[in-house]
C-alpha positions as CSV (number, residue, x, y, z in Angstrom):
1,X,33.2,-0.4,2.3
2,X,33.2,2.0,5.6
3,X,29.8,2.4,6.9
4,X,31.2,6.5,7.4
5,X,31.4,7.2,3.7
6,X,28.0,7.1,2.6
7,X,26.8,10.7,1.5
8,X,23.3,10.9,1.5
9,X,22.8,14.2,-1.1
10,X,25.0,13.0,-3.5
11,X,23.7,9.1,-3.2
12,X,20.1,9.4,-4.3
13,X,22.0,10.3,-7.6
14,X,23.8,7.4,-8.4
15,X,21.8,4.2,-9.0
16,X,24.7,2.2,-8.6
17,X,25.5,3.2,-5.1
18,X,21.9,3.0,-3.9
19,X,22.3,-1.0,-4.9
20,X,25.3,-1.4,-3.3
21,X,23.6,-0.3,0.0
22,X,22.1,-3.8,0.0
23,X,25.6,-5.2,0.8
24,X,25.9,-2.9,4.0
25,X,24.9,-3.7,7.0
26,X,21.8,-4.3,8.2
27,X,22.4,-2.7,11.8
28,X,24.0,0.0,10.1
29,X,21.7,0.8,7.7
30,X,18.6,0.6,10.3
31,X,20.4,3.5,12.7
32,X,21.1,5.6,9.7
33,X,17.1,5.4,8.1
34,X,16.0,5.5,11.8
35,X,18.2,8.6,12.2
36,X,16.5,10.5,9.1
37,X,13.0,9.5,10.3
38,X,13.6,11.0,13.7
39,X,15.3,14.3,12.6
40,X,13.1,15.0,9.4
41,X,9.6,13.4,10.4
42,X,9.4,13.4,14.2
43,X,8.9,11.1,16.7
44,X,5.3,10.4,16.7
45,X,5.1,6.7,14.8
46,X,0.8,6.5,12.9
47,X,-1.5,4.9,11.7
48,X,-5.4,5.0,11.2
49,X,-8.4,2.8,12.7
50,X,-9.9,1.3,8.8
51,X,-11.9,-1.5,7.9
52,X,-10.9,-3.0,4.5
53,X,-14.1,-4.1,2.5
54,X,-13.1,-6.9,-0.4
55,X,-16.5,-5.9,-2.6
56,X,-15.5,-8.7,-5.3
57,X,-12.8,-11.3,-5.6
58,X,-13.8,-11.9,-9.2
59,X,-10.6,-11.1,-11.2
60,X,-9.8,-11.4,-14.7
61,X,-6.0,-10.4,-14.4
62,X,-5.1,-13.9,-12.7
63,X,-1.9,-12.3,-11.5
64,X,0.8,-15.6,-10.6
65,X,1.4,-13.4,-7.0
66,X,-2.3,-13.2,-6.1
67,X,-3.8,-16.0,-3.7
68,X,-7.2,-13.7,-3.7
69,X,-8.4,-13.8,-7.3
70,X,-11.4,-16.3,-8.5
71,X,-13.0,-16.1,-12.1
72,X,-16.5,-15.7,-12.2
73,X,-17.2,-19.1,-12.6
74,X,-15.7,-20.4,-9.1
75,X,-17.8,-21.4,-6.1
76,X,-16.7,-19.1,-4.1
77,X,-17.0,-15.8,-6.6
78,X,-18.7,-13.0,-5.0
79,X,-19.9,-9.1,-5.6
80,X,-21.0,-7.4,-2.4
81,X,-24.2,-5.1,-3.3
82,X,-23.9,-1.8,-2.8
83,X,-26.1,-2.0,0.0
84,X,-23.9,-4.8,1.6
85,X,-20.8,-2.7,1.3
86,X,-22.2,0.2,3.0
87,X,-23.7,-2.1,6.1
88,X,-20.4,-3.4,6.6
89,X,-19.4,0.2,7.2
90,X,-21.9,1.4,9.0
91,X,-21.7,-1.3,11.0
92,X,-17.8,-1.0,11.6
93,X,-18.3,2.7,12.4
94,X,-20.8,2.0,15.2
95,X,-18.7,-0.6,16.8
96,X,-15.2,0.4,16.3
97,X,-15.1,4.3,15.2
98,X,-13.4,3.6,12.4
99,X,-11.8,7.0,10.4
100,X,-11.9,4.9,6.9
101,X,-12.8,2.3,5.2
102,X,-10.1,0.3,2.1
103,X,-12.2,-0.5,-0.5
104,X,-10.4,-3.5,-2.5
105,X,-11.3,-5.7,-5.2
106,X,-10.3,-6.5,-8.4
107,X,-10.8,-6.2,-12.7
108,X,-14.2,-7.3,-12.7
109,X,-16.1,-7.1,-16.2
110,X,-19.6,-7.1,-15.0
111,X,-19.3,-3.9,-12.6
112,X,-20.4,-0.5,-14.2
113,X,-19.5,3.0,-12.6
114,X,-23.1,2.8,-11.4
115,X,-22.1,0.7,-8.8
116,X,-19.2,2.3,-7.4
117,X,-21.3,5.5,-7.2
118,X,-23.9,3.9,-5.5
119,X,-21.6,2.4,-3.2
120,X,-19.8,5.9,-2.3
121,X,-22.8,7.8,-2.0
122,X,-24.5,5.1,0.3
123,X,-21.4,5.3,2.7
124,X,-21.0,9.2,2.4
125,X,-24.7,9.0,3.6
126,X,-24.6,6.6,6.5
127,X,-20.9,7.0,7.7
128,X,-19.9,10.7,6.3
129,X,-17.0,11.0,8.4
130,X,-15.5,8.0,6.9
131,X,-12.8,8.3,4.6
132,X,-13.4,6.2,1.1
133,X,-10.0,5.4,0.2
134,X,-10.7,2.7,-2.7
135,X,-9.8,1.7,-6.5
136,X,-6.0,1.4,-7.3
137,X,-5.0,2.8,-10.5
138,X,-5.0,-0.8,-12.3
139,X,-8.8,-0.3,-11.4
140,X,-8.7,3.2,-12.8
141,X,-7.5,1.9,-15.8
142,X,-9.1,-1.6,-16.5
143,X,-12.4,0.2,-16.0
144,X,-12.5,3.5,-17.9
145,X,-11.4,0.7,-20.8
146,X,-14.4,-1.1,-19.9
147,X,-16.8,1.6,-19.8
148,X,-15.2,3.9,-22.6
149,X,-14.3,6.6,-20.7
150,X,-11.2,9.2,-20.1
151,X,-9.1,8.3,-16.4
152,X,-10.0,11.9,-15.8
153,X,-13.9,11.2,-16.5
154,X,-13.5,8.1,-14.3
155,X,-12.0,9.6,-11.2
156,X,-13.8,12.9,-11.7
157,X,-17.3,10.9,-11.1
158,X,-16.1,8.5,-8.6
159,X,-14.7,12.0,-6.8
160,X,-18.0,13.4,-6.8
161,X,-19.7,10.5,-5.7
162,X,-17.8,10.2,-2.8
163,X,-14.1,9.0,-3.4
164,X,-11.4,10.5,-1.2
165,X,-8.4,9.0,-1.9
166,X,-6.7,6.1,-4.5
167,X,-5.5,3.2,-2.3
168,X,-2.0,2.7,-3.7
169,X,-2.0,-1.4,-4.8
170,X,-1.0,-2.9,-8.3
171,X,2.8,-0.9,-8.5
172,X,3.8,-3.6,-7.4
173,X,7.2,-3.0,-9.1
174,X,7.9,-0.5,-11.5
175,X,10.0,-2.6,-14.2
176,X,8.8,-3.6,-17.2
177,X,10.1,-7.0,-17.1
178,X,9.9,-8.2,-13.9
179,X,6.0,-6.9,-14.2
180,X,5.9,-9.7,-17.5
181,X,6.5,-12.1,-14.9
182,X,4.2,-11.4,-12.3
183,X,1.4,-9.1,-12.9
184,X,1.3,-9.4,-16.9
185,X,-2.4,-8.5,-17.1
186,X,-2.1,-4.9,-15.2
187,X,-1.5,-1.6,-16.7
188,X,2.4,-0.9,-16.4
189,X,4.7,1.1,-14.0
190,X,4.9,3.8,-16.2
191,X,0.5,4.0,-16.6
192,X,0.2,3.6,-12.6
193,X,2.0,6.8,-12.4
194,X,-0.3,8.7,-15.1
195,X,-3.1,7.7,-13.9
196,X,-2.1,8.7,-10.1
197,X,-1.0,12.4,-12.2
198,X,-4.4,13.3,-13.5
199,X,-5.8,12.1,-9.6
200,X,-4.1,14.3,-8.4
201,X,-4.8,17.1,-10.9
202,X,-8.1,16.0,-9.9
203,X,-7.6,16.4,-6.1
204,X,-7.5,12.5,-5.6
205,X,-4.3,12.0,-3.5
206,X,-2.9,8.7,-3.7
207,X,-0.8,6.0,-1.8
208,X,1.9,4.3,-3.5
209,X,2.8,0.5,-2.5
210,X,5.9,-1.3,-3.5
211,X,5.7,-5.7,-3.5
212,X,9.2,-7.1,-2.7
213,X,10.3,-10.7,-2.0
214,X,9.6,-12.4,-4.5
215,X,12.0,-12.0,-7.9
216,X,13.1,-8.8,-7.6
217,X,16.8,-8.0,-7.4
218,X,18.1,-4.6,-5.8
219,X,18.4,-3.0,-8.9
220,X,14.5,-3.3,-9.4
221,X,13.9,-1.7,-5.6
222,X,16.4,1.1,-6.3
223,X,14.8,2.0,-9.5
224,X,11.0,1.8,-7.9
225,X,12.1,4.1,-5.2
226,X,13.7,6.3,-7.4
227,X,10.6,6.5,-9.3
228,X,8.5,7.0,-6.5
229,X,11.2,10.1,-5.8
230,X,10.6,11.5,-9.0
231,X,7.2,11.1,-8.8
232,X,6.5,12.8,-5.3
233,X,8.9,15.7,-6.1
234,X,7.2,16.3,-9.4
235,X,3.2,16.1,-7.9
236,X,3.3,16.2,-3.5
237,X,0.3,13.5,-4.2
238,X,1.7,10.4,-2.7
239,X,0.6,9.9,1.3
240,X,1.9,7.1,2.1
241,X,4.5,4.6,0.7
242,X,4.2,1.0,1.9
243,X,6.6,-1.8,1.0
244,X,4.5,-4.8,0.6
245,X,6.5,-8.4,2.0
246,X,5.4,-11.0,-0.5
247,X,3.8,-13.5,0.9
248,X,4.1,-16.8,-1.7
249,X,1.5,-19.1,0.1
250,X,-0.9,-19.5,-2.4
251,X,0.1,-18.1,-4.7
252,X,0.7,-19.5,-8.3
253,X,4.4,-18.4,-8.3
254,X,5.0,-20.8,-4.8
255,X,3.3,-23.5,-6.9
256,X,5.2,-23.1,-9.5
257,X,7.9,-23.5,-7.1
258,X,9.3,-19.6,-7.8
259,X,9.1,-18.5,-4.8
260,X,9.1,-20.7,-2.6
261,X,9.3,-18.9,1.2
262,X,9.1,-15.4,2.2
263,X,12.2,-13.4,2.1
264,X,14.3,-13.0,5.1
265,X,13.8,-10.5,7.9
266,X,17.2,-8.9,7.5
267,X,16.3,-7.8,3.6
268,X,12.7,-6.6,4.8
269,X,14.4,-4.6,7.2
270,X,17.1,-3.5,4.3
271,X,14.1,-2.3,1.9
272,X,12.4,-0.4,4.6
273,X,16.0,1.6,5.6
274,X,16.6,2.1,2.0
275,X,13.2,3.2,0.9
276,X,14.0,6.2,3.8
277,X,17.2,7.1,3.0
278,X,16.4,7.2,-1.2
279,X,12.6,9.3,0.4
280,X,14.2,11.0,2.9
281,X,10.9,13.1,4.0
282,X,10.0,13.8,0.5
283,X,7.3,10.9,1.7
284,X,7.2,11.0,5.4
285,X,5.2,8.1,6.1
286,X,6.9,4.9,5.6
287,X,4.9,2.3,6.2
288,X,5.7,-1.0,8.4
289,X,2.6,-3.1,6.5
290,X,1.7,-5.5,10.0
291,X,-0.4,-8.0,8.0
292,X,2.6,-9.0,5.6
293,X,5.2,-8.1,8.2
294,X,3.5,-10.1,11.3
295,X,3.8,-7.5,14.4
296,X,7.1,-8.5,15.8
297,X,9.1,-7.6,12.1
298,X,7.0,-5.0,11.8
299,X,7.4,-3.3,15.7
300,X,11.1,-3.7,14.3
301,X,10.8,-1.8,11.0
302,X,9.9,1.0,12.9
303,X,13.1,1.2,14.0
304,X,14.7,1.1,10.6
305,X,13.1,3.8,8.8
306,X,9.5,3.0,9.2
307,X,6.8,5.7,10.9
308,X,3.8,4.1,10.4
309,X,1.4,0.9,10.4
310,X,-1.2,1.6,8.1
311,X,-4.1,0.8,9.8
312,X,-5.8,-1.9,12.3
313,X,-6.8,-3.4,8.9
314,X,-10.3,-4.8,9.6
315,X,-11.4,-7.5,7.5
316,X,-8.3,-7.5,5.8
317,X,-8.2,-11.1,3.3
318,X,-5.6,-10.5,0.5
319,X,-2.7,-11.5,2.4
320,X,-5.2,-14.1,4.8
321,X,-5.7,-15.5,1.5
322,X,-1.8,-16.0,1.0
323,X,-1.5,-17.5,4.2
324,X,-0.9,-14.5,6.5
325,X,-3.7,-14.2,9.1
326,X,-3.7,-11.8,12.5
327,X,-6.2,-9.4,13.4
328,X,-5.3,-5.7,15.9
329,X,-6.8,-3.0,17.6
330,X,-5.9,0.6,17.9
331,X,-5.0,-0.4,21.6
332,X,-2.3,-3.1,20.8
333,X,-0.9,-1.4,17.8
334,X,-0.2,1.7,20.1
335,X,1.3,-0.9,22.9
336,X,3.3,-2.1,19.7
337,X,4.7,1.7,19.6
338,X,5.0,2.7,23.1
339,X,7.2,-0.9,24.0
340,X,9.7,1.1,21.3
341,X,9.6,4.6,23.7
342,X,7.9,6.4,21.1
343,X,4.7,8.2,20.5
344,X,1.8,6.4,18.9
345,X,-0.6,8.3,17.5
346,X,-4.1,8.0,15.3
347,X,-4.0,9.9,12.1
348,X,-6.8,10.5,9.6
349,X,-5.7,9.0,5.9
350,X,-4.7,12.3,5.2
351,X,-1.7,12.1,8.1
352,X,-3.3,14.4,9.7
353,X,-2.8,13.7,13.9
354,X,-6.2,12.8,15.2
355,X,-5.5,11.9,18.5
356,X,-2.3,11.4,20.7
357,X,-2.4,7.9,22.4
């Protein structure tokens, strides 16, 4: 199959193509995503300065690709207080000027909406320039069960207590059965997206994450991105997409002997290009995801499609829990940018340019 005849207007039509573009290669299909990126998004390449604030690792979902997770019971279980979750900030703002702050936990049945509003309004009131970009939609939904209320009721009060933006986790991938497998305890593909709707109806923009490398087949990207196209199209609420490398370490699905290493640096770098030519700039920031990456596959990505690296990740421990563990500063992430000859720049988590580096 010549690497001339692919047709990009026509090709986010036909599922069937978009696969084969996994069989193409992987030079190829980096110049052409890198191409789009440059012409439709610009040369700056983004990211934010965040700290990422675990507030509990209790988590009743038990999800086979989670290395993070404990039940309540465990030795090391832990809920952060309020108070504790809003020094960490403070703290982090003082030292390190940071623009947000990830807040990340899990389905925990003893947390009330009490406690997330006491949490936003204590870092609105000590760090008010911070973004709060926290609570995925599996959170959304797990929690208005818990506490009997609508999703609109339970964004609506988190929005008012301080909540600026959903953080994207849980898609993981959008099909039904490949979901069965690996998260089978979360809300489905199709109840991430309606949840991230009424957020949005709400003003709540969202992220939107994609996990690869672990039992997917191409079929299951294509379908996640398309998806994700629909989606954006439809509601302009998605800021960034981020594919997410699996990372097995840990995990139950490596014990199980699944998955067994992490997928190969030529398919990463085939799921970034494709995820830009199926997005075009209907999403402009693509993410490069550093802490799953590891710098040097990640510095690459950004030259296969990618426009972005999230953030300097602060505190991060999902993936340190999987096995993955590297810490960054704005300074070395922006090195990471300029080695490529292009622009590094600090944006807010709105993409919004804050500074030029």
């Amino acid at each position: 199959m010549p690497d001339e005849d692919i047709e990009l207007e026509s090709l986010v039509e036909d599922p069937k193509a978009l696969e084969e573009l996994f069989n193409r290669d992987v030079h190829y299909l980096s110049s052409l995503a890198d191409k789009i990126t440059r012409e439709k998004c610009g040369n700056f390449i983004t990211f934010t300065n965040n700290l990422v604030v675990n507030y509990t690792n209790i988590c009743i979902a038990k999800c086979p690709i989670c290395a993070f997770s404990r039940s309540p019971q465990d030795p090391d279980a832990y809920v952060l207080s309020p108070e504790q979750v809003c020094k960490l900030v403070e703290e982090a703002y003082l030292k390190y000027g940071i623009l947000e702050v990830h807040l990340n936990g899990g389905l925990n049945p003893e947390l009330d909406i009490e406690y997330f509003e006491k949490m936003f309004k204590l870092i609105k009131s000590r760090a008010p320039k911070v973004t709060i970009k926290g609570l995925t939609c599996c959170e959304i939904g797990y929690y208005s069960k818990l506490w009997r209320m609508s999703y609109k009721e339970v964004i609506e009060r988190l929005r008012d207590a301080g909540l600026d933006i959903l953080s994207g986790g849980c898609l993981e991938i959008y099909n039904a059965e490949i979901r069965k497998i690996i998260c089978p305890n979360k809300i489905s593909g199709d109840e991430w997206f309606r949840i991230a709707e009424i957020a949005a109806s709400c003003g709540v923009l969202t992220n939107a994450t994609m996990l690869f490398g672990h039992i997917e087949k191409p079929s299951h990207i294509i379908e996640h991105l398309l998806k994700i196209r629909e989606f954006q199209l439809k509601t302009k609420s998605i800021l960034n997409f981020i594919p997410l490398k699996f990372v097995p370490y840990n995990t139950k699905l490596y014990r199980d002997g699944i998955v067994r290493e992490e997928c190969p640096a030529p398919y990463v770098l085939k799921v970034i290009a494709i995820s830009r030519i199926v997005l075009q700039d209907i999403v402009k920031r693509i993410s490069a995801y550093w802490v799953s990456l590891g710098k040097k596959l990640a510095q690459v990505a950004l030259t296969a499609g990618a426009n972005d690296l999230v953030g300097t990740m602060i505190n991060e421990k999902v993936f340190r829990e999987a096995g993955r563990v590297d810490i960054t500063t704005v300074e070395e992430l922006a090195h990471i940018v300029r080695s490529l000859g292009r622009q590094p720049a600090l944006r807010d988590s709105f993409g919004n340019i804050v500074r030029v580096l």
